[in-house]
mmCIF file as gemmi writes it, N, C-alpha and C atoms, coordinates in Angstrom:
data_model
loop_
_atom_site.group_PDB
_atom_site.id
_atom_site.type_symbol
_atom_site.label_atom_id
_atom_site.label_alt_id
_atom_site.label_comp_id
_atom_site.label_asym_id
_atom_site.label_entity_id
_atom_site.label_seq_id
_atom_site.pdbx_PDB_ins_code
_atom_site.Cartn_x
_atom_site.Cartn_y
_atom_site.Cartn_z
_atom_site.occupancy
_atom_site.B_iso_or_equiv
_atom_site.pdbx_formal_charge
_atom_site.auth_seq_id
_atom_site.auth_asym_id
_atom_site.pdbx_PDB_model_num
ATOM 1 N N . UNK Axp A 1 ? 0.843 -1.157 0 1 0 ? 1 A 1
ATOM 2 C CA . UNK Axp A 1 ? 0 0 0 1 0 ? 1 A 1
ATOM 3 C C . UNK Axp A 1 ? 0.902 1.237 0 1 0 ? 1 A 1
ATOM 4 N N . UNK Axp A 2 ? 0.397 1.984 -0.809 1 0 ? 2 A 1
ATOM 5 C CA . UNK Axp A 2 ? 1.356 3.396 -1.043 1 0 ? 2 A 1
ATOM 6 C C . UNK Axp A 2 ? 0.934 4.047 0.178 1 0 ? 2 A 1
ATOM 7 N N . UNK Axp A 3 ? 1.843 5.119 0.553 1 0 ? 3 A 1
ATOM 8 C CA . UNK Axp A 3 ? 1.753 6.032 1.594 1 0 ? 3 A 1
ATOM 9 C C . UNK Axp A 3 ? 0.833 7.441 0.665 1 0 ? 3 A 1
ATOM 10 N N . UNK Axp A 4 ? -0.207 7.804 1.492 1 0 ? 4 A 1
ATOM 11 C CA . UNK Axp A 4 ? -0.494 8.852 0.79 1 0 ? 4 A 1
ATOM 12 C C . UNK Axp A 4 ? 0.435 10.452 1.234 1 0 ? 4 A 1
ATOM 13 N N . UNK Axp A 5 ? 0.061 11.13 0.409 1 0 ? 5 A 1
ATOM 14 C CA . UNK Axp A 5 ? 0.654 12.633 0.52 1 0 ? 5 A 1
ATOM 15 C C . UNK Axp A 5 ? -0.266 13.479 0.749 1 0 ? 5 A 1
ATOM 16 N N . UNK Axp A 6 ? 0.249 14.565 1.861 1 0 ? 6 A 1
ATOM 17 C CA . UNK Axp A 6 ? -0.718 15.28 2.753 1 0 ? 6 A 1
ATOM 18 C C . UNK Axp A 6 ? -1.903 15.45 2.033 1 0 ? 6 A 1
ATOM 19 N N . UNK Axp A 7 ? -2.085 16.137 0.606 1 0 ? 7 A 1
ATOM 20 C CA . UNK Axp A 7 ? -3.113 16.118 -0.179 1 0 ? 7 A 1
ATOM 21 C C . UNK Axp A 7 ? -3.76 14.997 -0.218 1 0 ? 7 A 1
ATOM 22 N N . UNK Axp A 8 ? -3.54 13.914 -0.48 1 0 ? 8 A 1
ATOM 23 C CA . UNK Axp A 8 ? -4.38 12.984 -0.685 1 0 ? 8 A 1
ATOM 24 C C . UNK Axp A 8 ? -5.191 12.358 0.713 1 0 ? 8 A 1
ATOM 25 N N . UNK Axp A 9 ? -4.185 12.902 1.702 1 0 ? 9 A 1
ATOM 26 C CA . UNK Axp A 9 ? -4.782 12.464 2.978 1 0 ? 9 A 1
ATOM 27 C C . UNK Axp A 9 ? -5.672 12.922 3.539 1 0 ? 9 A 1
ATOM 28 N N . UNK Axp A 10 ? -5.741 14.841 3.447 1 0 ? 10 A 1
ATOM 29 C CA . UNK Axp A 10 ? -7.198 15.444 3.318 1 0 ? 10 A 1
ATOM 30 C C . UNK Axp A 10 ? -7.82 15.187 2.534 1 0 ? 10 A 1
ATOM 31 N N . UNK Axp A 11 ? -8.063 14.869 1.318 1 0 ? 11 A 1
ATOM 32 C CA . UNK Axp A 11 ? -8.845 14.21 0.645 1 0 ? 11 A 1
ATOM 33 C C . UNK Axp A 11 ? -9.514 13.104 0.622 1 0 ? 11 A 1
ATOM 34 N N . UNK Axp A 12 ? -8.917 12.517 1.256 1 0 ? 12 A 1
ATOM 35 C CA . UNK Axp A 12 ? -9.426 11.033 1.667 1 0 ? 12 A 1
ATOM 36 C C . UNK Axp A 12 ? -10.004 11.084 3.06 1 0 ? 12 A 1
ATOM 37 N N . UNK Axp A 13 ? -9.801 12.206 3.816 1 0 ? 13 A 1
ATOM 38 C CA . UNK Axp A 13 ? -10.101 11.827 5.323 1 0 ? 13 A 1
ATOM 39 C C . UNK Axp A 13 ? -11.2 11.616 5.412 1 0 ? 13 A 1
ATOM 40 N N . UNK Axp A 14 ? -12.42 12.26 4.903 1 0 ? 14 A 1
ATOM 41 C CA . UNK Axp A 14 ? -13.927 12.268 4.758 1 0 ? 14 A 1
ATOM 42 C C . UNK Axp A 14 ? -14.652 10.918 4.333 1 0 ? 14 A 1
ATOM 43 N N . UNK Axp A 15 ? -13.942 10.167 3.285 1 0 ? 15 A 1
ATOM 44 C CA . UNK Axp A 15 ? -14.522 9.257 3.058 1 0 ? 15 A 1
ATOM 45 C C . UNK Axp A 15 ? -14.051 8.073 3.873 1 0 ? 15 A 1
ATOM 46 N N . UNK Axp A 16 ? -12.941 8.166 4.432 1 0 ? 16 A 1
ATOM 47 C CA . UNK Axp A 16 ? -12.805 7.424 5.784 1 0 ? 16 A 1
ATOM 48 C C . UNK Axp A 16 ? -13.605 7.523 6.423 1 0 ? 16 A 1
ATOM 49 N N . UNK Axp A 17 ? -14.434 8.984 7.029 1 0 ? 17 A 1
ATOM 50 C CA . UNK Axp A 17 ? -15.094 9.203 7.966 1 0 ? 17 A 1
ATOM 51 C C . UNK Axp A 17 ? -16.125 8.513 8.133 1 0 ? 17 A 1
ATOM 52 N N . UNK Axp A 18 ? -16.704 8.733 6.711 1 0 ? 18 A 1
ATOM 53 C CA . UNK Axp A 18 ? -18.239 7.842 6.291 1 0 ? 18 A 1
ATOM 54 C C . UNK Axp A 18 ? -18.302 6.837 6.515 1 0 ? 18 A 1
ATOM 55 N N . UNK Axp A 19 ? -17.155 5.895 5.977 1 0 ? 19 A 1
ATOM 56 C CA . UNK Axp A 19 ? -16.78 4.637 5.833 1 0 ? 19 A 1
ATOM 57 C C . UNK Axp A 19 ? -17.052 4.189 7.11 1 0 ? 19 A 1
ATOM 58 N N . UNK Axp A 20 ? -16.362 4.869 8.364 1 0 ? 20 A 1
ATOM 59 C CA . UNK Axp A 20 ? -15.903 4.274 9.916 1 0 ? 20 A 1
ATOM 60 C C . UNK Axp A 20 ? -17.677 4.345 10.209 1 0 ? 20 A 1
ATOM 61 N N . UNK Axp A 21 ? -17.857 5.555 9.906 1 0 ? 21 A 1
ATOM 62 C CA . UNK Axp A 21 ? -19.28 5.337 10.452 1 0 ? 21 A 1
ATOM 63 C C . UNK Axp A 21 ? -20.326 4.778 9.948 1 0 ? 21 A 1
ATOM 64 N N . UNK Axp A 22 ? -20.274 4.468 8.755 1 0 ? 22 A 1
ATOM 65 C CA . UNK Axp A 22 ? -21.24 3.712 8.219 1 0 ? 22 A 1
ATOM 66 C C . UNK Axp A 22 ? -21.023 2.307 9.03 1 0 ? 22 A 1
ATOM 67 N N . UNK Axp A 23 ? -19.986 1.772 9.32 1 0 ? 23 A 1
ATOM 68 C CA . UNK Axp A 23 ? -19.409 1.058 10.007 1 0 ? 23 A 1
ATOM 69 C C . UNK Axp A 23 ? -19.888 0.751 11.605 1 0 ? 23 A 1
ATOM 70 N N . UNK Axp A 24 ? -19.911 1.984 12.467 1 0 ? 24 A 1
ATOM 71 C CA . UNK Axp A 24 ? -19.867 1.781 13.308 1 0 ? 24 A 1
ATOM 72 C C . UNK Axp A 24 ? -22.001 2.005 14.136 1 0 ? 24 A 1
ATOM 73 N N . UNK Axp A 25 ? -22.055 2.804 13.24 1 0 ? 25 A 1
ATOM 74 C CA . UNK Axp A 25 ? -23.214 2.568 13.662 1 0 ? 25 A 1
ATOM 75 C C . UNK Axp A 25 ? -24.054 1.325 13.713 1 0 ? 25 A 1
ATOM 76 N N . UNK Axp A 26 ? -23.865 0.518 12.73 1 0 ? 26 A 1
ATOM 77 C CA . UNK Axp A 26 ? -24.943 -0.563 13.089 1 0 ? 26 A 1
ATOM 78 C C . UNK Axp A 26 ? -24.34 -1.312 14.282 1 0 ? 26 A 1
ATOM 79 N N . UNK Axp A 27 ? -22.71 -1.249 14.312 1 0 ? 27 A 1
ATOM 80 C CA . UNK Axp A 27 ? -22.542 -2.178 15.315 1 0 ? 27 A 1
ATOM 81 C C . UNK Axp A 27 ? -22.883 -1.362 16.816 1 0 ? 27 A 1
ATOM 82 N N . UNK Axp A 28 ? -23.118 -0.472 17.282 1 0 ? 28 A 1
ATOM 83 C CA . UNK Axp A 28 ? -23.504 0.356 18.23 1 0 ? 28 A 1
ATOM 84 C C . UNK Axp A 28 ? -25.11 -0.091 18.584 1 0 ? 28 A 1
ATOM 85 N N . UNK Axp A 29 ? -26.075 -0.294 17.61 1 0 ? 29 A 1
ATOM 86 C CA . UNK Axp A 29 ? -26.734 -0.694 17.605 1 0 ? 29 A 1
ATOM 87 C C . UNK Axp A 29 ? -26.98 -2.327 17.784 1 0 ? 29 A 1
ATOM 88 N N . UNK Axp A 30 ? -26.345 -3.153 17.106 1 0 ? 30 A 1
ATOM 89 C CA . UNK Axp A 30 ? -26.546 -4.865 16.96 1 0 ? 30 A 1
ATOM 90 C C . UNK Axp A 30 ? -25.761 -5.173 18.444 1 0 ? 30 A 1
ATOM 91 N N . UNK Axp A 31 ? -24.689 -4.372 18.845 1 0 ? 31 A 1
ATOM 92 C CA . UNK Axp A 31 ? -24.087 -4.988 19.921 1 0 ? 31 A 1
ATOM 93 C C . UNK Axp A 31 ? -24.006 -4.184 21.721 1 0 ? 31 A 1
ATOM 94 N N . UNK Axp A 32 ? -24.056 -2.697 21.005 1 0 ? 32 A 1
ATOM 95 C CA . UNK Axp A 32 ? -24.144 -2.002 22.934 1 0 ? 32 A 1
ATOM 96 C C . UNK Axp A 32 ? -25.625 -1.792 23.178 1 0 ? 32 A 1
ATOM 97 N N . UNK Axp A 33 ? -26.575 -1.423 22.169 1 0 ? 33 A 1
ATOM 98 C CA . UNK Axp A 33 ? -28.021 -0.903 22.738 1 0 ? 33 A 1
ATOM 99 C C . UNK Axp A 33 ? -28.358 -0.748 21.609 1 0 ? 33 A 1
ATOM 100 N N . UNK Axp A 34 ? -29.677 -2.13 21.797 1 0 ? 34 A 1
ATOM 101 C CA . UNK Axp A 34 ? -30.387 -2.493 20.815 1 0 ? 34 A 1
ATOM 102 C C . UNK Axp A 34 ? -31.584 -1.41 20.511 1 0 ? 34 A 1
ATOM 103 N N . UNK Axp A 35 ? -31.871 -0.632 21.71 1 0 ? 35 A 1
ATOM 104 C CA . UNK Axp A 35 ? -33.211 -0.383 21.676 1 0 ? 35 A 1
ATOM 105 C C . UNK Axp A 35 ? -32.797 1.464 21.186 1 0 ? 35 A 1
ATOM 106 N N . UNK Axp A 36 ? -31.632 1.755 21.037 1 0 ? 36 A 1
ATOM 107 C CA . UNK Axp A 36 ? -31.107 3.021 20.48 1 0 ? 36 A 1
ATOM 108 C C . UNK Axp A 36 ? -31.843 3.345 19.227 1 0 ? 36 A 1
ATOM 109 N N . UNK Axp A 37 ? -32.166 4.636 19.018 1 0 ? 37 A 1
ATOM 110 C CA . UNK Axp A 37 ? -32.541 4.899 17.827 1 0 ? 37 A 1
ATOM 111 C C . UNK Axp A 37 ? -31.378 5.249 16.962 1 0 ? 37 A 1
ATOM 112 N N . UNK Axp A 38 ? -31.657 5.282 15.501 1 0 ? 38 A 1
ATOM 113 C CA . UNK Axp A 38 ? -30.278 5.559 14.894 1 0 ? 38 A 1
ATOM 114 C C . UNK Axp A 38 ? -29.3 6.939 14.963 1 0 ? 38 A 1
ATOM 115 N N . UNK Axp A 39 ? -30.061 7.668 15.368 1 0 ? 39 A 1
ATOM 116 C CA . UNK Axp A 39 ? -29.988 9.095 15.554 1 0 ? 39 A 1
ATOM 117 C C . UNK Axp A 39 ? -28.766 9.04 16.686 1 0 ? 39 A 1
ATOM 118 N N . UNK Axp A 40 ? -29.29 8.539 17.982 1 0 ? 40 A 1
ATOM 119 C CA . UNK Axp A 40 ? -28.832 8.082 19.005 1 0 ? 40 A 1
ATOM 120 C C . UNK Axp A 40 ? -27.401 7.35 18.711 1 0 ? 40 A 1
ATOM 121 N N . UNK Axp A 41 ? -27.542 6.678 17.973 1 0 ? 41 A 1
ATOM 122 C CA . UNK Axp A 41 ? -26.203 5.601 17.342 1 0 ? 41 A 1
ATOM 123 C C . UNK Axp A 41 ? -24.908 6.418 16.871 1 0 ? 41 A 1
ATOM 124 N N . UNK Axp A 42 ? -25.738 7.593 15.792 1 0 ? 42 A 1
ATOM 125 C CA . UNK Axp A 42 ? -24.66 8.432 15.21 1 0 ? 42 A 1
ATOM 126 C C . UNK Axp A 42 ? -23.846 9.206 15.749 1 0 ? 42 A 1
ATOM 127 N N . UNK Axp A 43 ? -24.728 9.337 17.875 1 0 ? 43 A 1
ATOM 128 C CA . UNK Axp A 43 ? -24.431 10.648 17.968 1 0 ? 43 A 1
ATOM 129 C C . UNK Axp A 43 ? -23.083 9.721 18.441 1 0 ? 43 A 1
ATOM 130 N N . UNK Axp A 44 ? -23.047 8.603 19.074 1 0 ? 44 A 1
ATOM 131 C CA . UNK Axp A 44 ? -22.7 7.991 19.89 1 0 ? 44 A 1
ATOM 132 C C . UNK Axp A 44 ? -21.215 7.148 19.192 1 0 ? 44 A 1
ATOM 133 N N . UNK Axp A 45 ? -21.629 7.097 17.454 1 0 ? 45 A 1
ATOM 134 C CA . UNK Axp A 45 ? -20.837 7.053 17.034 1 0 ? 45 A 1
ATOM 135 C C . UNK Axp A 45 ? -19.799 7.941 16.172 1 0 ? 45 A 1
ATOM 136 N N . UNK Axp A 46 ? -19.819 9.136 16.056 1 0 ? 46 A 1
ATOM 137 C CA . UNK Axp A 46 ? -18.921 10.275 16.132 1 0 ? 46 A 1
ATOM 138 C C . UNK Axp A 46 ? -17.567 10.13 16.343 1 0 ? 46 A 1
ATOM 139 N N . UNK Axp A 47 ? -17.605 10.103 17.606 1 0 ? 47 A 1
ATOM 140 C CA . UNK Axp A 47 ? -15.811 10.491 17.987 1 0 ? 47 A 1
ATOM 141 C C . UNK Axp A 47 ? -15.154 9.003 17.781 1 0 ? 47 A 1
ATOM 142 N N . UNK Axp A 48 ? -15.554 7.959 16.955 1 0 ? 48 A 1
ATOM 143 C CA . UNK Axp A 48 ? -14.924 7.072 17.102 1 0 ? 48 A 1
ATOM 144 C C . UNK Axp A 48 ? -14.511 7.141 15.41 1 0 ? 48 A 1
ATOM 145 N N . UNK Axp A 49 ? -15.52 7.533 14.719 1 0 ? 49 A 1
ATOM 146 C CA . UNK Axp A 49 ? -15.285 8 13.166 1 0 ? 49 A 1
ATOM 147 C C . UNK Axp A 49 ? -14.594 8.978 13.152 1 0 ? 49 A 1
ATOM 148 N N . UNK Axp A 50 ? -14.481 9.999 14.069 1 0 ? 50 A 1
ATOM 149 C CA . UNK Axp A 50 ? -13.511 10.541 14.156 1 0 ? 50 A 1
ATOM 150 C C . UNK Axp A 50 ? -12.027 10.589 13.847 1 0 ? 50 A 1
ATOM 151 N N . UNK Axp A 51 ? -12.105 10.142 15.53 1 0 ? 51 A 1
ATOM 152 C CA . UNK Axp A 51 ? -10.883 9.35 15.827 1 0 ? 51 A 1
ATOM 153 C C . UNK Axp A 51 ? -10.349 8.79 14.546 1 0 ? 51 A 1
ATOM 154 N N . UNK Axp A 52 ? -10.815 7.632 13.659 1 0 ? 52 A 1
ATOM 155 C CA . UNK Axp A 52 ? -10.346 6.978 12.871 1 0 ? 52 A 1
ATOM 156 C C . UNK Axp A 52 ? -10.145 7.751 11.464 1 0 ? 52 A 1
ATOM 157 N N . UNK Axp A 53 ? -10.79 8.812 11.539 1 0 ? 53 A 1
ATOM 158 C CA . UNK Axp A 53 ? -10.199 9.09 10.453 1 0 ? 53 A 1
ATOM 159 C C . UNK Axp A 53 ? -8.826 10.377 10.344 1 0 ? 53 A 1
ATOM 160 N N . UNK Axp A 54 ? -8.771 10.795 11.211 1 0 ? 54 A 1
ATOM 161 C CA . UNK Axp A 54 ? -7.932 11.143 11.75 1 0 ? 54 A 1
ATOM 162 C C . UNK Axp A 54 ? -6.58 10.607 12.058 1 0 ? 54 A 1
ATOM 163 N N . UNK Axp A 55 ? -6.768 9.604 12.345 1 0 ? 55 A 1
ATOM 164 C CA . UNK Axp A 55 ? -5.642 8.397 12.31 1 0 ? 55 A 1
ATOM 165 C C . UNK Axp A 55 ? -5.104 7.697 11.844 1 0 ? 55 A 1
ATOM 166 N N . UNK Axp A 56 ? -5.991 7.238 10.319 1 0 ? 56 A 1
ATOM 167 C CA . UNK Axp A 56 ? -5.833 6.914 9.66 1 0 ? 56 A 1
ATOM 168 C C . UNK Axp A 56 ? -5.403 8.076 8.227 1 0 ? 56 A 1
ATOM 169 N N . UNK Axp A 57 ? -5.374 9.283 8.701 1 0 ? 57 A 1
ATOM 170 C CA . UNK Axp A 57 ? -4.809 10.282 7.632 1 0 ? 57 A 1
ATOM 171 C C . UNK Axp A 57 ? -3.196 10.088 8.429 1 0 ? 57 A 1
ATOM 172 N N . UNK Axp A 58 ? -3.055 10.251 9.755 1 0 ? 58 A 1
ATOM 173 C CA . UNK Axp A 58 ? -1.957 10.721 10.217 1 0 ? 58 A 1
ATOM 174 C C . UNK Axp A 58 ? -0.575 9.755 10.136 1 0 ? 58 A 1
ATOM 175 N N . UNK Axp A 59 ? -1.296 8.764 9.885 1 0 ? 59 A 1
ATOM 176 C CA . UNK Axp A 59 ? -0.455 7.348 9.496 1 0 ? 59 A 1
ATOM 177 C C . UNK Axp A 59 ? 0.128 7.11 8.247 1 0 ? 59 A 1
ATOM 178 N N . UNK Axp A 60 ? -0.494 7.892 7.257 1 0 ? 60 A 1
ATOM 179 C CA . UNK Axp A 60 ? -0.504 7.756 6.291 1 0 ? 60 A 1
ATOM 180 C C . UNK Axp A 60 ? 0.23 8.54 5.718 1 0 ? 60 A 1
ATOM 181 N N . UNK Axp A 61 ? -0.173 10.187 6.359 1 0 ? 61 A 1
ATOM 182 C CA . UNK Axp A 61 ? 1.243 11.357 6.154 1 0 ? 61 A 1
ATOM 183 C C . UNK Axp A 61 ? 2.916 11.498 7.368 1 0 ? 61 A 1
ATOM 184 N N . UNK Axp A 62 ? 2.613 10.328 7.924 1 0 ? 62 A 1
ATOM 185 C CA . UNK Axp A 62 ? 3.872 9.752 8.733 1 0 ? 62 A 1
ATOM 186 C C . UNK Axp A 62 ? 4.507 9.001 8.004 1 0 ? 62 A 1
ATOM 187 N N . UNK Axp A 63 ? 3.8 8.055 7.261 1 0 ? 63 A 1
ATOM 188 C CA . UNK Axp A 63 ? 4.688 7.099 6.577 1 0 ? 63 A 1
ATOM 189 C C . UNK Axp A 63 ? 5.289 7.881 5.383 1 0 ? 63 A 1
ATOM 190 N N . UNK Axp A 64 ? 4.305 8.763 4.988 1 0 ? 64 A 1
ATOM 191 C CA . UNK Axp A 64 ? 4.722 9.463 3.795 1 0 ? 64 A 1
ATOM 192 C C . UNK Axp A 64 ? 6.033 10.804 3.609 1 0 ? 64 A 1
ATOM 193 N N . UNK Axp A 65 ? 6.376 11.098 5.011 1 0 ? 65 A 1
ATOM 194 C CA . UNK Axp A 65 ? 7.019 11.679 5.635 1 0 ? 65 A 1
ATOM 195 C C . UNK Axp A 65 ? 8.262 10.768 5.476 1 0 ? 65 A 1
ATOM 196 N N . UNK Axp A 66 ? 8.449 9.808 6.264 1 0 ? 66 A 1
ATOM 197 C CA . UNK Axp A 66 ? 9.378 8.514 6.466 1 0 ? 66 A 1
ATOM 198 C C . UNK Axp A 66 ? 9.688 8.434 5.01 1 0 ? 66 A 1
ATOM 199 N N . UNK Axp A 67 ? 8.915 8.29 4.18 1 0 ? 67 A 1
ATOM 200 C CA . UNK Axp A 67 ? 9.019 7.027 3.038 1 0 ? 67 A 1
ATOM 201 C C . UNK Axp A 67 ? 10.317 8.586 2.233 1 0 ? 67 A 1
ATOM 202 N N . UNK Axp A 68 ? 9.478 9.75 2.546 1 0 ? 68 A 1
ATOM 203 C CA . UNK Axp A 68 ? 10.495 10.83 1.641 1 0 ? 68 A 1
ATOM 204 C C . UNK Axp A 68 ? 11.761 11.11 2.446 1 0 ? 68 A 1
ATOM 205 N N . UNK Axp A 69 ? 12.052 11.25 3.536 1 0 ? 69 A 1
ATOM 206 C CA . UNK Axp A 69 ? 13.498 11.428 4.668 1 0 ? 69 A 1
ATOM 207 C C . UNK Axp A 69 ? 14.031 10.173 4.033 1 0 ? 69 A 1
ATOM 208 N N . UNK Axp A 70 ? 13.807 9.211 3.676 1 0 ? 70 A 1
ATOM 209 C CA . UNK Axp A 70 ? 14.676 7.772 3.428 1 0 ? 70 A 1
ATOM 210 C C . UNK Axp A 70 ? 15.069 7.66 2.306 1 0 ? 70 A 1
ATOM 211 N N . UNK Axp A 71 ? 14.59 8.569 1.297 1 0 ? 71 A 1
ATOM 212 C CA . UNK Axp A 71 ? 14.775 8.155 -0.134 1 0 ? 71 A 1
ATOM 213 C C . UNK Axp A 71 ? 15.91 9.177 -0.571 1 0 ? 71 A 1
């Protein structure tokens, strides 16, 4: 997997975002509280889509960082 470059990493962070949360909501629902509405789910799942996408940019412009200091 290529390292992305800061550009591509804001660019991409959003659809990470979606991704995590499209993700995380049902499991918020199927596994901590069934009886949550989805609304409830999203709010609940936020900082974890967050988090991940965030982290998954910062990993990405670290390595990409690394990958250019080495070359």
């Amino acid at each position: 997997m290529d390292a992305w470059t800061p550009r591509e990493a804001a660019r991409n962070a959003p659809l990470v975002f979606v991704l995590s949360l499209a993700t995380v909501v049902p499991l918020e629902l199927l596994v901590f509280d069934s009886t949550a509405t989805v609304s409830e789910a999203v709010v609940r799942g936020l900082p974890t889509a967050t988090g991940l996408a965030f982290g998954f940019a910062f990993v990405h412009v670290a390595r990409w960082h690394y990958e250019r200091k080495a070359a």
